[in-house]
C-alpha positions in Angstrom: 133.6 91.7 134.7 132.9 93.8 131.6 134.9 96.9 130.9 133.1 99.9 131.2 132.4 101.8 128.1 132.9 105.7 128.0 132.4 108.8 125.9 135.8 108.7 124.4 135.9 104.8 123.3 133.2 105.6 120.6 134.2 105.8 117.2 131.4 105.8 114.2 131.6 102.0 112.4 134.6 101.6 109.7 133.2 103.2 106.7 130.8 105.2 108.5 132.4 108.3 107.5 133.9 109.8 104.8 136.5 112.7 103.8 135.0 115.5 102.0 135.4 116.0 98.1 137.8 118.7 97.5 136.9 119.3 93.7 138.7 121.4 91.7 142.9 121.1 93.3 144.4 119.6 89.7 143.8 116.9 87.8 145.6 114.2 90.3 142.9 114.4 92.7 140.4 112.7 90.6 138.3 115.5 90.1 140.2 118.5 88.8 139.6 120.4 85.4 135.8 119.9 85.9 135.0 119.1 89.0 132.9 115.9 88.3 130.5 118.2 86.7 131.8 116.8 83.2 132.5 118.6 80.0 129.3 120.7 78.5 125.4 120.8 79.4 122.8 121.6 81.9 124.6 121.1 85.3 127.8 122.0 84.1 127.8 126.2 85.6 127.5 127.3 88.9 124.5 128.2 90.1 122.4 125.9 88.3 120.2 123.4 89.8 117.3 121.3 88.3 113.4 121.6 89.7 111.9 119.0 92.0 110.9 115.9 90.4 113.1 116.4 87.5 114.7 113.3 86.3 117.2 114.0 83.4 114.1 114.6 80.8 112.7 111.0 81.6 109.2 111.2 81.9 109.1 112.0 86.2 107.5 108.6 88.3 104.9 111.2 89.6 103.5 111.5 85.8 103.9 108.6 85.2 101.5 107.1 88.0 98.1 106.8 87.7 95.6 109.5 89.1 93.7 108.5 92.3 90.0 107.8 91.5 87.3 107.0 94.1 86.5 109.0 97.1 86.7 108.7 100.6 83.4 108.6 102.5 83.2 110.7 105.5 79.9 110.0 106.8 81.7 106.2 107.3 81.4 104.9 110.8 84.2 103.5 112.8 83.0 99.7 112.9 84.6 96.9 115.6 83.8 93.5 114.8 83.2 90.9 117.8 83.0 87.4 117.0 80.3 85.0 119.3 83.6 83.1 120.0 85.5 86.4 121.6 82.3 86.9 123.4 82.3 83.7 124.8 85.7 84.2 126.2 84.8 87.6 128.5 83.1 87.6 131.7 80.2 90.0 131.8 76.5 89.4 131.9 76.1 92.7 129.6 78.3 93.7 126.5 77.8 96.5 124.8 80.9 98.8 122.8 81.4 101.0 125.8 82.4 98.2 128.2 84.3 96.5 125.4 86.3 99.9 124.9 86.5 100.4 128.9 88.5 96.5 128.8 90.7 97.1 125.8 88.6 94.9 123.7 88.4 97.0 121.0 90.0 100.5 119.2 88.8 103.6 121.7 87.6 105.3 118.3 85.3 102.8 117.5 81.7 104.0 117.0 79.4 100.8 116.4 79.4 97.6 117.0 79.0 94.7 115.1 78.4 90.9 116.3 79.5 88.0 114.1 78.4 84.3 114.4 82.0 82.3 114.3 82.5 80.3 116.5 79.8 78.7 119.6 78.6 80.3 122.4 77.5 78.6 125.8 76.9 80.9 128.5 74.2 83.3 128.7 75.2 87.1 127.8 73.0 90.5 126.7 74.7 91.6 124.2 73.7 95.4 123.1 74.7 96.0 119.5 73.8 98.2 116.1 74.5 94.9 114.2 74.3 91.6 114.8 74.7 88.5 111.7 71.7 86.0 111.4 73.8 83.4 112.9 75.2 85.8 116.0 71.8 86.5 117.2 70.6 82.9 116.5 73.6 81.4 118.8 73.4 83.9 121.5 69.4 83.4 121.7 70.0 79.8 121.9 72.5 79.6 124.4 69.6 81.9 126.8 71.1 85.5 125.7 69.7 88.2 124.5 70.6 90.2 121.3 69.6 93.8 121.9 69.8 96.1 118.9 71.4 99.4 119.6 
């Protein structure tokens, strides 16, 4: 049987944690005279600290990126994409995007739906749409559904 582990058998991992620089206790300790703040310039007095995004008076990554060009359209409409062969795989006599959200089909935030002609279709389904390809509404006709624009 396993031993039970408790509060006071953990320990952080070996080299996990460290003892705290004391800076300035004489030269022996590694970082007397100074401090590790070395001999003369910027960072060398108390009290000084550089701004954000200062890099040591290299040109700073966020100039040196490229501005963002473009724009975001709003008006957009969340899109999900069926395929004939997804459709051909669900049992309903009527799709549309509200019973495809209803199963999990498709994202919840979706707003139209699209139909795409991959893959073969067999069974007879309405399928209620804003889009459908040439080769969608083609398939579904043929196999004795109906394609219903939305």
């Amino acid at each position: 049987m396993a031993e039970r582990i408790t509060l006071e058998d953990l320990r952080p991992a070996d080299g996990a944690t460290h003892r705290a620089k004391r800076v300035g206790r004489g030269r022996a300790t590694g970082v007397g005279k100074t401090s590790g703040r070395g001999h003369n310039g910027e960072g060398q007095r108390s009290g000084s600290s550089s701004k954000r995004g200062f890099e040591g008076g290299q040109m700073p990554s966020y100039r040196q990126m490229p501005k963002l060009k473009g724009f975001t359209n709003f008006a957009a409409l969340n899109t999900a994409e069926i395929n004939v062969k997804d459709i051909e795989k669900l049992d309903a006599k009527e799709i549309d995007l509200t019973w495809l959200i209803e199963n999990g089909k498709v994202h919840p935030k979706s707003e139209v739906l699209r139909v795409l002609g991959n893959g073969e279709i067999s069974k007879a389904v309405t399928v209620k749409a804003r889009y459908f390809t040439p080769s969608a509404k083609e398939k579904i006709e043929k196999a004795g559904g109906k394609a219903e624009l939305v």
